[in-house]
N, C-alpha and C positions, 0 to 999 in steps of 0.2 A: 908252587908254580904260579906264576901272573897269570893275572884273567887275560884273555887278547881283544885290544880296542881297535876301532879306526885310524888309519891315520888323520884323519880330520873330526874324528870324534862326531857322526852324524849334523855334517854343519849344512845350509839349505841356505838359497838364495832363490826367489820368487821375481823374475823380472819378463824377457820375452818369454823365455822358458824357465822351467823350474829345474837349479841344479843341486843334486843331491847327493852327499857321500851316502851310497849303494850298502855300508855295511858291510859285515863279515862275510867272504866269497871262497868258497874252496876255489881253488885255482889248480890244474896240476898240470905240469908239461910233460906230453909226451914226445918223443922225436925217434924217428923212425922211416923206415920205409913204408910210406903211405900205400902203398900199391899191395905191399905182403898181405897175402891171403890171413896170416898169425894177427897183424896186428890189425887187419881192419874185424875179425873176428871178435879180439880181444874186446875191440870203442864197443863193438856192437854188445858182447855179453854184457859187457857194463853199464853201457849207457840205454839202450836199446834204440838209439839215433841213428848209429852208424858215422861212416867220417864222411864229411862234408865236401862239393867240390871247391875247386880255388875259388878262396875269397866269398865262399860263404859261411853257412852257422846252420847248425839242424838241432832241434831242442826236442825232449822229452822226458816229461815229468818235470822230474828236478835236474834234470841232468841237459846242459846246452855244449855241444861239440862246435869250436873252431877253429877252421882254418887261419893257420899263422903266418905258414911258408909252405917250401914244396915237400918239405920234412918234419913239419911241427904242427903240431895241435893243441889247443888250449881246452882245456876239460873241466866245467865249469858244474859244482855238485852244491851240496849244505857244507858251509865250512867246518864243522864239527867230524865228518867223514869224509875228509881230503885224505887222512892218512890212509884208512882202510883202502879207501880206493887205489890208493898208490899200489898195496901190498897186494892188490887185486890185480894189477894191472903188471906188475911185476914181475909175478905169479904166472901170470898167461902166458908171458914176453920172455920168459926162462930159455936159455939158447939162442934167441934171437937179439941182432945188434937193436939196441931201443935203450932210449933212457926215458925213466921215469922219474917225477919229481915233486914233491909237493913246492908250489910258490906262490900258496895263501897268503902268505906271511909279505909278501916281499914287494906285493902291488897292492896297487889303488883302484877303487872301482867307483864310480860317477854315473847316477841317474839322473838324464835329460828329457822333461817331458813337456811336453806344452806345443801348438802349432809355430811355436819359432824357432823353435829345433834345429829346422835346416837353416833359416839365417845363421845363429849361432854358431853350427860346426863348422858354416862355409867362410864366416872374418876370421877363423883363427887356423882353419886347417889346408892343405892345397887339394878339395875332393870337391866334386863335382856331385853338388847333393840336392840336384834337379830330382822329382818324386821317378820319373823316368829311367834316370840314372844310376839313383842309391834308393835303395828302401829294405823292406825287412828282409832279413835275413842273409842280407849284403854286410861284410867287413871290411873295413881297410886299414891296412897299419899305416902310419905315416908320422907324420911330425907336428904339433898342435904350438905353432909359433918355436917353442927353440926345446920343446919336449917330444920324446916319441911317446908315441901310444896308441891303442889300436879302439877302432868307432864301429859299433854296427846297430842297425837298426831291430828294435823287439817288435814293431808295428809302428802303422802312419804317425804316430805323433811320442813316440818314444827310442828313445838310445842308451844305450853304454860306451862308456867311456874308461878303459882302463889303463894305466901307467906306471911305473914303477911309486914305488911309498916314497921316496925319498922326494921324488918333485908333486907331491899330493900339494900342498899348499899355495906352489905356485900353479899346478893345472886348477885349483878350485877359484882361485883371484885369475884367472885367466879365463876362464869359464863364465866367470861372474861380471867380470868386465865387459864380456860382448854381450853377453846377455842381459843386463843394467836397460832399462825403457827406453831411455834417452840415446841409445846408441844402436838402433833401428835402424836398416836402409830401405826396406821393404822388399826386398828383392824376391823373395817366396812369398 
């Protein structure tokens, strides 16, 4: 069996903010009736977070819950125990309409840290990332110039950024691009 890498192999750029391939991330989709009593039991035995309202993220330990859609959640662990989780999560969900999934493999994860953060995510993305408006533990899925992907804040001066693998290269030169010194509007 392959060892499993980055899609951008831990590559960094230092400019307003610092962008970083994030590294190996369990990722597992859940989809479901957010509301069932089964499945918000389930987040919670696993994760001990609980599931999140719309359009937020609630973390614990190692384990961060998000809000995708009005039917999805992103469950975010150690990449190494995406699968057990899954068979955990499965397990629970037995009888109930829910899919489970591991899709570690299949996205890209981006660490954004630095006070220019919010410049950066606002030339490339359509959010409103006034300190007012977006801040920790805010998500939002959207479109990052001709890529979707979804942005949430970990704290005042840190983000995530995830998207599928296959446009990793162009979200990491697209990232890198706004965030370049030279390309500054000052706007935060």
């Amino acid at each position: 069996m392959s060892e499993a890498v980055t899609a951008m192999q831990m590559a960094e750029f230092d400019g307003l903010c610092r962008v970083a391939d994030a590294g190996l991330q369990g990722m597992i989709v859940l989809r479901g009736d957010l509301g069932s009593d089964a499945l918000r039991s389930a987040v919670q035995d696993l994760t001990g977070a609980g599931v999140p309202k719309v359009r937020r993220v609630l973390s614990k330990g190692t384990f961060s819950v998000l809000w995708m859609s009005p039917d999805e959640l992103m469950i975010l662990c150690p990449y190494a125990q995406a699968d057990a989780h899954v068979a955990t999560l499965a397990k629970a969900l037995e009888g109930q309409q829910a899919l489970v999934a591991n899709l570690s493999d299949a996205r890209a994860v981006f660490a954004l840290t630095g006070a220019g953060l919010r410049e950066v995510v606002a030339k490339v993305a359509p959010i409103d990332m006034a300190p007012g408006a977006f801040g920790p533990g805010d998500i939002r899925r959207t479109r990052f110039a001709q890529v979707s992907a979804a942005v949430w804040m970990t704290d005042d001066t840190s983000a995530r950024v995830v998207c599928f693998r296959s446009v990793a290269e162009y979200m990491f030169n697209l990232l890198r691009t706004a965030a370049h010194p030279g390309a500054g509007v000052g706007f935060f």
